[in-house]
Residue, then its C-alpha position, 0 to 999 in steps of 0.5 A: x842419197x848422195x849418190x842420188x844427188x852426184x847422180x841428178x847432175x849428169x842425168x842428162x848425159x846418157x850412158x855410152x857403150x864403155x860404161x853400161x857394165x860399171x854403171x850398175x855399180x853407181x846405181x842407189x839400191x833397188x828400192x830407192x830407184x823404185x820410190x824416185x821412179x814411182x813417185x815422180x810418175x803420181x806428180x800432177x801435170x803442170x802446163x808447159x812441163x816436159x814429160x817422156x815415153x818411155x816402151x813399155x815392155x822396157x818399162x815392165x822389165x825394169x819394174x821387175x828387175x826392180x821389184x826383185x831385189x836382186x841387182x845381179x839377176x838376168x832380168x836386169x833390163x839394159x839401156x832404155x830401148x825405145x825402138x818399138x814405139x817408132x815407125x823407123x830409125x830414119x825419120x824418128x817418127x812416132x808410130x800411129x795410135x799408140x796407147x798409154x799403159x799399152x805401148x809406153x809409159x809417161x814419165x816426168x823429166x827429173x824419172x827421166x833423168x835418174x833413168x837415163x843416168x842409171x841405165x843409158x839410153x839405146x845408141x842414137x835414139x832420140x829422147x821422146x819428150x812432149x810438153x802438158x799442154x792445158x785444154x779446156x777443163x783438163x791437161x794431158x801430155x801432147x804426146x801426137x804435136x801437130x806437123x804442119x806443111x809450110x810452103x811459099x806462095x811462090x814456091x808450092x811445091x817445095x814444102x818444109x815439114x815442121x812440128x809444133x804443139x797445139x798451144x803454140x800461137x799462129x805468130x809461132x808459125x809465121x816467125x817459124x816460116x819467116x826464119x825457114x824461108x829467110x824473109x827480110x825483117x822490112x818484108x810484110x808476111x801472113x799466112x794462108x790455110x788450105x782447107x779439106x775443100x781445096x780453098x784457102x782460109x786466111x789466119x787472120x788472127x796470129x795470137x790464138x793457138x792453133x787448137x783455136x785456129x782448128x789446124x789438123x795435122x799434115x795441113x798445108x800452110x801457106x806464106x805470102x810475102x806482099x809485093x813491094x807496090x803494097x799489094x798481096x798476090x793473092x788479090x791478083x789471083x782472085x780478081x780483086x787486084x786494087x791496081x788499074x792497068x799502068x807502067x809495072x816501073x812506075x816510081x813516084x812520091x810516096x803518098x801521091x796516088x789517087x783513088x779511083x771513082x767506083x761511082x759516086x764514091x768520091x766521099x769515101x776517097x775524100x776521107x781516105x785521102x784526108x786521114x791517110x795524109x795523118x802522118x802519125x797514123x799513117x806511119x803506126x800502119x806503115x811500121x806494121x804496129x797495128x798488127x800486134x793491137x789488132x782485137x779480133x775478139x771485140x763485139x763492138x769491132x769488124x774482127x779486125x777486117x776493116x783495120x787490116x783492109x785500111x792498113x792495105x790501103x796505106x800500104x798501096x798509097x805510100x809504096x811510090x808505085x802506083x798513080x792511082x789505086x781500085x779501093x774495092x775491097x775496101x768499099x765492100x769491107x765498108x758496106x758489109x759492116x755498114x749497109x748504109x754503104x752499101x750500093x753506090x749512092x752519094x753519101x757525106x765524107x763526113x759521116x764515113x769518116x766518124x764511122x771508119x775512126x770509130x771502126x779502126x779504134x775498136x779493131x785496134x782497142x788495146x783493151x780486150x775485156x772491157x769493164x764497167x765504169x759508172x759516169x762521174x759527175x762534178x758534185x762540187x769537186x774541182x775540175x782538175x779533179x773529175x776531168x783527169x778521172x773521167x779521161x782515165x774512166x775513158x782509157x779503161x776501156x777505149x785505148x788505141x791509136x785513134x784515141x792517142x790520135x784523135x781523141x780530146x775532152x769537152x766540159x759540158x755544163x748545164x743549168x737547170x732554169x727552175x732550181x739553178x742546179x749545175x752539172x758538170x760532166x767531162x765527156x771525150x770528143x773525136x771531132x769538133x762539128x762547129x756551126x757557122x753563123x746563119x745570116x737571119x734573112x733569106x731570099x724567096x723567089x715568087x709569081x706575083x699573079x695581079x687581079x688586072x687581066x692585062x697584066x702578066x704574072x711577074x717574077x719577084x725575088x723577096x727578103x724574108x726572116x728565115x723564121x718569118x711568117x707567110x704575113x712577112x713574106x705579103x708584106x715584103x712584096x707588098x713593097x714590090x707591087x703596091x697591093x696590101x699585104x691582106x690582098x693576098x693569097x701564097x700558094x704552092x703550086x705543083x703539077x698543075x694544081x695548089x700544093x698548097x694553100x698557105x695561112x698567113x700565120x704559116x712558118x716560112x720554113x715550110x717553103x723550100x727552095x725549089x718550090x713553085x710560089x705562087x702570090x695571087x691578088x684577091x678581093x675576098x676570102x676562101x673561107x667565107x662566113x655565112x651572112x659575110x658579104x666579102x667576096x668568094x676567092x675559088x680556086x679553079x683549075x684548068x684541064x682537057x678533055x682527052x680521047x680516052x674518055x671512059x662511060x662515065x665521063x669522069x675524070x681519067x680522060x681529062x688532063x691538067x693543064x696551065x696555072x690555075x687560078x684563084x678568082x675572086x667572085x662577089x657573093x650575090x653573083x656566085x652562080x655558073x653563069x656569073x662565074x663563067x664570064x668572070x673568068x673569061x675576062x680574066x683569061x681575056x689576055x689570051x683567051x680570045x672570045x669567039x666572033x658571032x658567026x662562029x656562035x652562030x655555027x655552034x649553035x646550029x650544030x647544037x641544035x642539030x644535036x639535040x633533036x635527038x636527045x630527050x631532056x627529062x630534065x630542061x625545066x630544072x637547067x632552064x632555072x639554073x641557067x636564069x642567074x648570073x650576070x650578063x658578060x658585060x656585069x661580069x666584067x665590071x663585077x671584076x674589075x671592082x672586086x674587093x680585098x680578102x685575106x687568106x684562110x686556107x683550103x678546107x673550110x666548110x661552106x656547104x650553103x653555096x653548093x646547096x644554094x648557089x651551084x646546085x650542080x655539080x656541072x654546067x652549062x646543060x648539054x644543050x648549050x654547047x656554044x660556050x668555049x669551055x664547061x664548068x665543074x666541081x672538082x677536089x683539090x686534085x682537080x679531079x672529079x670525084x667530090x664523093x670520096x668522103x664526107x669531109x670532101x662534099x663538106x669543103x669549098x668546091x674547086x672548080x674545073x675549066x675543061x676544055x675540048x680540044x678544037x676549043x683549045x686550039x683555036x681560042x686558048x693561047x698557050x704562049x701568051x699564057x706561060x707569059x711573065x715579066x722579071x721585076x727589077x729585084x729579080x737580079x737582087x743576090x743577098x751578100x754573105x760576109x765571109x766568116x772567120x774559123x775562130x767565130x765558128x769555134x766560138x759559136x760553138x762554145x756559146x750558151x744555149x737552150x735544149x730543144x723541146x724534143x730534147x730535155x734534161x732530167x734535173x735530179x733536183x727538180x726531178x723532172x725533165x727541163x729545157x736547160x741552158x748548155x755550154x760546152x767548152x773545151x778541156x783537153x785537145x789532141x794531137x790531130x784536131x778534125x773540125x768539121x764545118x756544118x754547112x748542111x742545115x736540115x729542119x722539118x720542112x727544108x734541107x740547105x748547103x751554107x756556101x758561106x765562105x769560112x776563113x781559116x788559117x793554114x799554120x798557127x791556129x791558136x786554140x789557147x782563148x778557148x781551152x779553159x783548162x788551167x795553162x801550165x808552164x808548158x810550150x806554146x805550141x801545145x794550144x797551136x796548130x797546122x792544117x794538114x788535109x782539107x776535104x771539100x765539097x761541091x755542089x747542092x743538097x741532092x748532088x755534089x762532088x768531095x776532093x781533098x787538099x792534103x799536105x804531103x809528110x815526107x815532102x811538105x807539098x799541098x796536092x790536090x786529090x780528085x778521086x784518081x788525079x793528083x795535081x800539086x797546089x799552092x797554099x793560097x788555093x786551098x780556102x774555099x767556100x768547098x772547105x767542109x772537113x778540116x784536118x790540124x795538126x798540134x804544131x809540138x807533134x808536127x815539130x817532133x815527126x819532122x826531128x825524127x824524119x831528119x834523123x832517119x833521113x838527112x835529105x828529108x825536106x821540112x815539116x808537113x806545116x812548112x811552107x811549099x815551093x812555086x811549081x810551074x806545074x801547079x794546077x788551079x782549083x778555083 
C-alpha cells in the first residue's frame, strides 16, 4: 500500500518511453491494481465529477493480464492506447456513436490516475475526460459535449468552433465568445441562434443551461456587439431601426433626445422621458445591472421582454448620437403585454407609467419563487413594530430596483362608526395620486326661452353647487330673469328634441358640460291631475315633410327641425284647434300669418281637391272641429297662462287623449288652409304612439309638421335660431391657485368609505361604512406624485385646470411623515423636483410634454415628442402640471459626489439651479 500511495502522487504524470520497461517494477501486485480498479468503477456518479474513456480492447487486455496473475506473461497490455476511439490524430475528435461496454469503458479520475501512473499513456494522446452532468431524474457521463459554431455578426464567415457541456450557462458561452472575439468589457454583446429553418432566435435568457436553451450540436451561434448611437444591428436589418433619417456624426448631450409621435402617443413619450430622467435608474440600465436580475421565469412578468426593450431605449437616449428616436418596438412590447395599448388612441401617461413600473419591478424581481406572506395587522403592537414587519413581508417577495427606487409605505388606519374598532395596516405604495381641492360651485350655461313671443330666448351663464338640485339651478337664474323659480321647466335638448325632461328634485351632476339646457317658462304642469285645474305644458316638436314620404304617411318622410317647445295650454281650451292658435301666437315672432287672399286661394285649391275624395267620415271632423277657441281667445288664453312646475316626461294622462284630442291627427283633409298640421307623436317625434302599452298610456307630444312651400314662404328659419347674451354670460368663476403641500394634506384627510365600497368590521361582523386616514410612514428615494385633475362620476367626466404651485428644490415632507424622526439628516424628508409630465387640453382630446432635468448637466429641457428645447425654472409650473417626479435631496447629493469623482468637469447636481440660455424656448 505504500507503493500505492508514492503512486497516487504522480498519477497525473504519464509514463515517458524510457521508463515503460522499469515501470512494471513499481507497480503493486496484480490483485491490489484489480481491487483499486474495480472498486472505483462500482463508485456512484456525482455531479460535476470528472471520469475517463478508456478502449475497450485495451481495457480487456488488462483485465486479463491482470486476472492471470503472472506479471511476466505476454498478455501484459502496454501503455494505454486509445486510438481506436478517434476519428483521426489531428483534430482528437471522438468518433461518432460509440458505445459503452462496446467501444470503451468509464473510469472515474482517481482509476484513471493509478492507470496512468502504472502503465503510461500512448505518446500524444490526449486524456479523454468528460464530466457527470445531472439531468432530470438521472446523471450520466457527458461523454458527446456539444460543439457550438460561434461567429461575429460582423464576420459570418470566420467561425470558432468550441466545445461545452450541455450544463454550461448561455453566460458561458457569451464570455467564451467576448474572450475569443477580444470585445472591449464597456462593449454590450448578446447572442444569437440559427435555427434549422435558417431564422435567427435571440438567448434572451443567459442563466439556463444550453440543454434548456434546446441548442444542438454544430449549431451556429451568433455575437452582437451593439453599436455605440445604443442601437443593435439587427434592428437595422429587420426593419425596425428605432433611428429616423439624420447626420451618422451627430454628437450632443447625452439625454437630450426626443421621441417621435407615432400617433397620438405622445403619453407614452411623456412617461419614458419623465422616468428615463430618474438618474438611479437610469444609470442601473446604462452599467447593464439589470442584466444579471432579468427574471425570465416570473408569471407575474413580460419573461424580461419589456425590461430588455426599456433598457434599449435608455441606451439610444443617452448615447449623445441621436436628435430624436422611433420607439416602435417599445410601443409594440407595450401593446402585446398590455392590449389596452393597443392601436393608437389617446391614453393617459399616468396609467402607462404605474403599468411600465410595475412591469419592470416583475422583469427585474430578484425574488424568483415567491412565497406566501399572510397580511399583518396592528392588534394593538406598536407601530414601529408592524411597519418594519410588514415592509420586510414586502421585500420577501418584491425586490428589485423599482422598489429601491420608487417604492414607500403608507399607514392605513380605519374606524368602525358602531363598535369604534381600530385597524391598522401598513401597506407599500409607488406613487402618491393626491386630490386637489374642488371649488363647491360650478358654472351652467343655459337657454332661458320666456313665455312672451316677443322675446328671444336668452343665453345665461348660472352658478350652481356642484351636488345641487335642478330646483338650485331655477332658483339661480331666477335671479337673472325675475320669473319664479316653480315657473320653470329644465330640459336637455338633443338632436331636435328633449333628451330630457328634469325633475326639480334631480342631481345637477346629470348635466354635462357640453350638454344643450334648455330652461322654459310655464304656467302649468306636464303631469296633470285629473280634477286639477292648472294648465297642460306639452311638449311639441317641430318637423317637415319630405318627398320620401312612404304609403303609410308615417314618420320616415318627416324631418325634425328647430327648438321644440314647451306650450302651456289652459284645460278647458285643450283641443286641436285651441292648441293651433296657441302656437301660432307663440311662433308669432317668426311665423308670419298668411294674408286673406292667400286663405282664400288655399281654400279654392282645396275645395278643388275634395270634389273627388269621399268623406266616410265628415260628420265625426265636423264635431272635432266644433271646439276650441277662436285666434283671437287663443291669444288672450296665452297671454294669461298661469304657473306649474316641473314633473317630468311620463305621466299618465290617458283621459285627454280619450276626451280631449280624440285623434291622433288634425285638422281633417278637407282643411288644408291651415300653415301646418298637428299630430301625436312619442317623445322621439315620431309617429308611431303604438310601440307599447306604456306609450299610448303617457302624455302625447305633439308634432307640428310642415310642407315645405308652407315652410318657406311663413317660417323664418333666422329669425328663430335668434338669441340674446345676457350680461353674466362674460361671468368666469375664478380659481384661487392651490399649493402641492394642500393637496398632500387633502390627501392624508379623514374620510368615509363610499357605499359601493364597505369594510368588513371583524368585531361587528358586518361590512360598515368606515372612517379612513391615511398617512405617511416611509418615503423613497424618488417620490412620483400624481395630480388627479381628471374627475369621473356617473353622469360627467371633468379636467380640474386649477393651477397647483409646487416647489422646485426643498420640498419638505418632515410635517407629514408620522413615523418617530431619528437623529438622521434633514435632507431625508426633503426633496428636488427632476421631471414634470404635463398635460394639455380637455377630457376627450389634449396633448402630454415633459419638463425634466438633465443628470449629467443640471439643464431643465423641455420634450415634446421629437423636439427638444432647454427652459428656464420659472417656466416649468403650469396649470398643464399633472405628474411629478421628486428626488430625496441625500440621493441627489450622493449621485452628484460620485459624478464629481468619476469626472471632475461634471457640472452639479440635477437639483441645482440652471444657467440663462439665450436660446431658452417659452412654453407658456
Amino acid at each position: 500500500m505504500a507503493a500505492v500511495a508514492s503512486d497516487l502522487a504522480a498519477a497525473a504524470v504519464p509514463a515517458s518511453a524510457e521508463d515503460r520497461e522499469t515501470q512494471p517494477e513499481a507497480m503493486p501486485d496484480l490483485d491490489e491494481q484489480w481491487r483499486q480498479i474495480g472498486n472505483g468503477r462500482e463508485r456512484p456518479l456525482r455531479a460535476g465529477e470528472s471520469w475517463f474513456l478508456v478502449e475497450k480492447h485495451w481495457y480487456k487486455q488488462w483485465e486479463v493480464y491482470v486476472k492471470g496473475g503472472d506479471q511476466d506473461a505476454s498478455t501484459f497490455p502496454g501503455c494505454i492506447n486509445n486510438a481506436g476511439l478517434f476519428e483521426d490524430q489531428i483534430s482528437w475528435h471522438l468518433r461518432e456513436r460509440l458505445v459503452e461496454g462496446d467501444d470503451y469503458v468509464l473510469l472515474p479520475a482517481p482509476a484513471w490516475n493509478y492507470l496512468v501512473s502504472w502503465y503510461g499513456l500512448m505518446d500524444g494522446q490526449p486524456p479523454i475526460e468528460r464530466k457527470v452532468i445531472e439531468l432530470p431524474g438521472v446523471r450520466k457521463v457527458e461523454v458527446y459535449p456539444i460543439e457550438l459554431l460561434l461567429v461575429q455578426h460582423s464576420d459570418m464567415e470566420t467561425a470558432l468552433t468550441i466545445q461545452f457541456s450541455y450544463t454550461d450557462s448561455v453566460d458561458l458561452v457569451l464570455q467564451t465568445a467576448r474572450e475569443q472575439f477580444l470585445v472591449e468589457p464597456h462593449e454590450d454583446t448578446r447572442l444569437w441562434t440559427k435555427n434549422s429553418e435558417g431564422s435567427l432566435d435571440r438567448l434572451c435568457n443567459t442563466q439556463i443551461t444550453l440543454l434548456d436553451a434546446c441548442l444542438e450540436n454544430g449549431q451556429l451561434v451568433i455575437m452582437e456587439t451593439r453599436n455605440k448611437d445604443g442601437t443593435w444591428p439587427s434592428a437595422q436589418l429587420c426593419g425596425m431601426n428605432n433611428i429616423p433619417d439624420e447626420d451618422e456624426d451627430f454628437q450632443g448631450q447625452p439625454g437630450i433626445c426626443g421621441l417621435t409621435n407615432l400617433g397620438n402617443t405622445c403619453f407614452m413619450n411623456s412617461a419614458l422621458q419623465c422616468l428615463s430622467n430618474v438618474p438611479q435608474l437610469t444609470e442601473y440600465f446604462l452599467n447593464n445591472r439589470y442584466l444579471e436580475e432579468l427574471n425570465f421565469r416570473n408569471p407575474l412578468g413580460m419573461k424580461g421582454e419589456l425590461a430588455e426593450a426599456y433598457a434599449d431605449l435608455v441606451k439610444q437616449t443617452w448615447s449623445g448620437y441621436h436628435r430624436s428616436i422611433v420607439p416602435n418596438v417599445f410601443k409594440n412590447k407595450v401593446g402585446h403585454f398590455a392590449s389596452q395599448f393597443l392601436g393608437y388612441q389617446q391614453h393617459d401617461s399616468q396609467e402607462l407609467l404605474s403599468f411600465l413600473l410595475d412591469g419592470l419591478h416583475e422583469d427585474l424581481n430578484r425574488v424568483k419563487k415567491k412565497e406566501y406572506v399572510e397580511l399583518c395587522n396592528g392588534a394593538g403592537r406598536p407601530d414601529l413594530e408592524v411597519a418594519q414587519e410588514a415592509w420586510q413581508n414586502h421585500k420577501r417577495r418584491n425586490d428589485s430596483v423599482i422598489v429601491d427606487t420608487f417604492h414607500g409605505l403608507f399607514k392605513s388606519t380605519l374606524v368602525c362608526p358602531d363598535c369604534g374598532n381600530v385597524s391598522v395596516t401598513f401597506d407599500p405604495f409607488c406613487y402618491l395620486s393626491v386630490p386637489l381641492p374642488v371649488c363647491s360651485r360650478r358654472v351652467l350655461e343655459v337657454f332661458f326661452v320666456p313665455m312672451d313671443p316677443r322675446r328671444k330666448p336668452e343665453q345665461h351663464r348660472v352658478v350652481v353647487p356642484k351636488k345641487g338640485n335642478i330646483s338650485d339651478l331655477c332658483v339661480a337664474l331666477s335671479t337673472h330673469t325675475s320669473v319664479a323659480p316653480d315657473k320653470m321647466i329644465v330640459a336637455d335638448v338633443f338632436s331636435h328634441r328633449f333628451y330630457k325632461l328634469y325633475q326639480l328634485e334631480d342631481p345637477l351632476s346629470g348635466i354635462l358640460d357640453r350638454d344643450d339646457i334648455f330652461v322654459y317658462e310655464v304656467t302649468g304642469r306636464i303631469e296633470p291631475v285629473e280634477g286639477s285645474r292648472d294648465d297642460i305644458v306639452v311638449p311639441v316638436y317641430l318637423r317637415e315633410r319630405t318627398p320620401s314620404r312612404d304609403y303609410n304617411n308615417s314618420y320616415y318622410g318627416l324631418i325634425l327641425f328647430g327648438h321644440p317647445l314647451l306650450v302651456s295650454v289652459p284645460r278647458d281650451r285643450f283641443s286641436w284647434e285651441g292648441l293651433y292658435n296657441i302656437l301660432m301666437y307663440r311662433l308669432s315672432r317668426y311665423v308670419t300669418k298668411p294674408t286673406s287672399d292667400e286663405e282664400d286661394g288655399d281654400e279654392k285649391g282645396d275645395e278643388g281637391e275634395d270634389d273627388d275624395v269621399e268623406d266616410d267620415n265628415s260628420s265625426e271632423e265636423e264635431k272635432e272641429e266644433v271646439s276650441g277657441p277662436t285666434v283671437n281667445d287663443g291669444t288672450q288664453e296665452a297671454e294669461q297662462e298661469q304657473a306649474g312646475t316641473s314633473s317630468g316626461v311620463t305621466g299618465t294622462c290617458p283621459f285627454l287623449l280619450d276626451n280631449s284630442l280624440h285623434t291622433s291627427q288634425w285638422p281633417p283633409r278637407r282643411r288644408r288652409k291651415q300653415l301646418f298640421t298637428l299630430q301625436t307623436v312619442n317623445s322621439n317625434g315620431t309617429s308611431d304612439r303604438t310601440t307599447s302599452p306604456e306609450e299610448v298610456q303617457t302624455q302625447p307630444y305633439i308634432a307640428m309638421d310642415w310642407e315645405p312651400e308652407m315652410k318657406r314662404r311663413y317660417y323664418d328659419e333666422v329669425e328663430a335660431e335668434g338669441y340674446v347674451k345676457h350680461d353674466c354670460v362674460g361671468y368666469m368663476l375664478k380659481k384661487n391657485p392651490v399649493q402641492l403641500k394642500e393637496c398632500i394634506k387633502l390627501f392624508t384627510t379623514v374620510e368615509t368609505l363610499e357605499k359601493e365600497n364597505p369594510w368588513y368590521c371583524s368585531s361587528c361582523k358586518q361590512h360598515q361604512l368606515a372612517t379612513k386616514k391615511l398617512d405617511l410612514w416611509m418615503l423613497p428615494e424618488v417620490l412620483i406624485i400624481h395630480l388627479k385633475r381628471f374627475s369621473f362620476s356617473k353622469f360627467s367626466r371633468e379636467k380640474l385646470d386649477t393651477l397647483v404651485q409646487f416647489p422646485i428644490r426643498d420640498l419638505d415632507f418632515s410635517e407629514f411623515v408620522i413615523k418617530p424622526k431619528t437623529e438622521s439628516s434633514p435632507d431625508m424628508y426633503k426633496y428636488d423636483l427632476i421631471a414634470v409630465s404635463n398635460h394639455y387640453g380637455g377630457m376627450r382630446d389634449g396633448h402630454y410634454t415633459t419638463f425634466a432635468c438633465n443628470k449629467d448637466s443640471g439643464q431643465w429641457h423641455y420634450f415634446d415628442d421629437n423636439s427638444v428645447s432647454p427652459v428656464n425654472e420659472n417656466q416649468i409650473e403650469s396649470k398643464a402640471a399633472y405628474v411629478l417626479f421628486y428626488q430625496r435631496q441625500d440621493v441627489g447629493r450622493r449621485q452628484s459626489q460620485s459624478a464629481s469623482s468619476a469626472s471632475p468637469a461634471s457640472p452639479a447636481s440635477p437639483a441645482s439651479s440652471s444657467t440663462p440660455n439665450s436660446d431658452i424656448m417659452d412654453v407658456n
